[in-house]
C-alpha positions in Angstrom: -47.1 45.8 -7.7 -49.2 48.5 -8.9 -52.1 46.6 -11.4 -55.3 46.4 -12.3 -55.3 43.5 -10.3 -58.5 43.0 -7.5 -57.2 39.2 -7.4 -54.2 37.0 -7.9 -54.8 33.2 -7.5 -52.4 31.7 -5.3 -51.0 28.1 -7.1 -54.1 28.9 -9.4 -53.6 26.9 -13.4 -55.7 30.1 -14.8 -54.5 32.1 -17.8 -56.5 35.0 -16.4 -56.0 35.8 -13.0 -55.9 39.3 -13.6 -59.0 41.1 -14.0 -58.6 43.0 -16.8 -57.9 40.2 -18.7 -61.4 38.0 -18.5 -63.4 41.0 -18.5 -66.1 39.0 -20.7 -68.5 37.1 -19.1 -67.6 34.1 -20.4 -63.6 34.5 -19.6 -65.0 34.8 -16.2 -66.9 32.2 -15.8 -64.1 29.9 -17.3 -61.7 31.5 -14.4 -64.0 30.1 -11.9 -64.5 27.0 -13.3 -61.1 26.5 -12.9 -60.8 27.8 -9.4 -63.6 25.9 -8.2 -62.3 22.6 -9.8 -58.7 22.8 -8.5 -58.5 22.2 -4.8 -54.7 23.7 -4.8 -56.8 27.2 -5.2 -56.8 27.9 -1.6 -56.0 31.9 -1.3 -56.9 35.1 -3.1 -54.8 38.5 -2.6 -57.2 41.1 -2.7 -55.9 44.5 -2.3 -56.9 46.4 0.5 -58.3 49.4 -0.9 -60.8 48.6 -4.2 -59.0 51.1 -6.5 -55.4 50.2 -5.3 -53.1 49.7 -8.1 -56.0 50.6 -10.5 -54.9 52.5 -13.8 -58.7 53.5 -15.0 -60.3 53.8 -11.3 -62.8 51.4 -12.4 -63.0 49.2 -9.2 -62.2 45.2 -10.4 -65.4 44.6 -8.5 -67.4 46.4 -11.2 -65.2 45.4 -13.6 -65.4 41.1 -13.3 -68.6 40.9 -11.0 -68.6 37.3 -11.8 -65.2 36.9 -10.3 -66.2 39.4 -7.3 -69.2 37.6 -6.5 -67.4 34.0 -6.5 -64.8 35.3 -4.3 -67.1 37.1 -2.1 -68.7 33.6 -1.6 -66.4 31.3 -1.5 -63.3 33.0 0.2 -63.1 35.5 3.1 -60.4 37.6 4.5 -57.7 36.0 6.8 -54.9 38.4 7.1 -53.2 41.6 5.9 -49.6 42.5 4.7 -49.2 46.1 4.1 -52.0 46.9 0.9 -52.7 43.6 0.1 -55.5 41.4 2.8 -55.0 37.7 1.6 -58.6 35.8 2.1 -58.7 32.2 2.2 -61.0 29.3 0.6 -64.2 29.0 2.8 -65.1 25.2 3.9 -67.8 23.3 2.7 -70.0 24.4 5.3 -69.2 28.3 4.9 -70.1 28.6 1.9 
């Protein structure tokens, strides 16, 4: 489980749901073109500690602040399993 991981898109059609891996800004803002258009997007595992997993110690936030941001806004935290909260899509109206 240990990765570099701050999010893992649950049914999500991205190439990229890793952080390290859409570093760029514009990988990132493809990743959440493609979250926000697919309505089967509808959970985010986040781990529960920011450097949990994390080979460098950069924190993913700092490291995809796009992708931090988008989740920030558009899911929140539901539940957590052990290291790992999982934060649901926000309605509508939440956001």
């Amino acid at each position: 489980m240990a990765s570099s991981t701050f999010f893992s898109i649950a049914a999500a059609r991205s190439r990229n749901s890793r952080s390290r891996f859409y570093q760029r800004e514009e990988l990132q803002r493809e990743v959440i073109s493609r979250i926000e258009r697919d309505p089967h997007v509808v959970a985010a595992l986040i781990p529960a500690f920011p450097d949990y997993g994390s080979v460098d110690r950069v924190p993913n936030a700092v490291r995809a602040p796009l992708g931090w941001n988008y989740l920030q806004a558009n899911f929140g935290p539901d539940y957590q399993e052990g290291n790992v909260v999982f934060w649901r899509r926000k309605a509508l109206t939440e956001r």
